[in-house]
C-alpha positions, -999 to +999 in steps of 0.1 A: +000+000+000+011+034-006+017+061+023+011+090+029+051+108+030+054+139+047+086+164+043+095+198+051+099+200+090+126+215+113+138+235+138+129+271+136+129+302+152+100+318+163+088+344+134+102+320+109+087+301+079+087+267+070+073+247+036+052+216+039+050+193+015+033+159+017+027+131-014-008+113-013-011+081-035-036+091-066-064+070-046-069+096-015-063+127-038-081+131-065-110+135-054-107+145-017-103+176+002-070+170+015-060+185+051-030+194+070-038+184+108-010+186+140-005+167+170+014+184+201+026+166+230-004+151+254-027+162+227-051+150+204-048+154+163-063+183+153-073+198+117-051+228+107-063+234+070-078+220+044-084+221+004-106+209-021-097+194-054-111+228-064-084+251-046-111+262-017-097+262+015-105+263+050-082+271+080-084+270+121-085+303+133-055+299+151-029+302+121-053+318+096-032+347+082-003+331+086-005+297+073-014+290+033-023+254+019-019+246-016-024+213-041-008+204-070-032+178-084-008+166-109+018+156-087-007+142-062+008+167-033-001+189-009+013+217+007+016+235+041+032+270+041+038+284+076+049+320+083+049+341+114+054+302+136+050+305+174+062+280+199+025+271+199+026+257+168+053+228+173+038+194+168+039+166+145+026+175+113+007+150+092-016+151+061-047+131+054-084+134+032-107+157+050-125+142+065-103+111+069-113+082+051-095+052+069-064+056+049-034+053+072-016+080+083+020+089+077+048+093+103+046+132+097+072+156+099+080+174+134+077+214+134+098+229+164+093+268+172+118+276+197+148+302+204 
């Protein structure tokens, strides 16, 4: 079965940017909304952003303004770009369909926000 790959994570200083980029197989992405979601320490998963297979999106209020998703249908992938990061948003980063559809996540890619 093809994963779900996630990519793009790091270490980064608070005010900085980092690119997401995750790689669906051609099953899960064509025609879902796919979605960005985060997992912090002793929390649960949470939806960050999503995007149709149309280009509308949809973000949580916390990083709206400062967070962009994107898709590039022909090379089944997804992206995540993050400006203006806080501590609060390190976590584990994954993607998935939105809503998810039983497809198995990915190991995700860890966002750190620290000085």
């Amino acid at each position: 079965q093809v994963h779900l790959v996630e990519s793009g994570g790091g270490l980064v200083q608070p005010g900085g940017s980092l690119r997401l980029s995750c790689t669906a197989p051609g099953s899960i992405f064509t025609d879902n909304a796919m979605g960005w979601y985060r997992q912090a320490p002793g929390r649960q998963r949470d939806l960050v952003a999503a995007i149709t297979p149309g280009g509308t999106t949809n973000y949580e209020d916390s990083v709206k303004g400062r967070f962009t998703i994107s898709r590039d249908n022909a090379k089944n992938t997804v992206y995540l770009q993050m400006n203006s990061l806080k501590p609060a948003d390190t976590a584990v980063y994954y993607c998935n369909s939105e809503p998810v559809v039983g497809h198995p996540w990915g190991q995700g890619t860890q966002v750190t926000v620290s000085s």
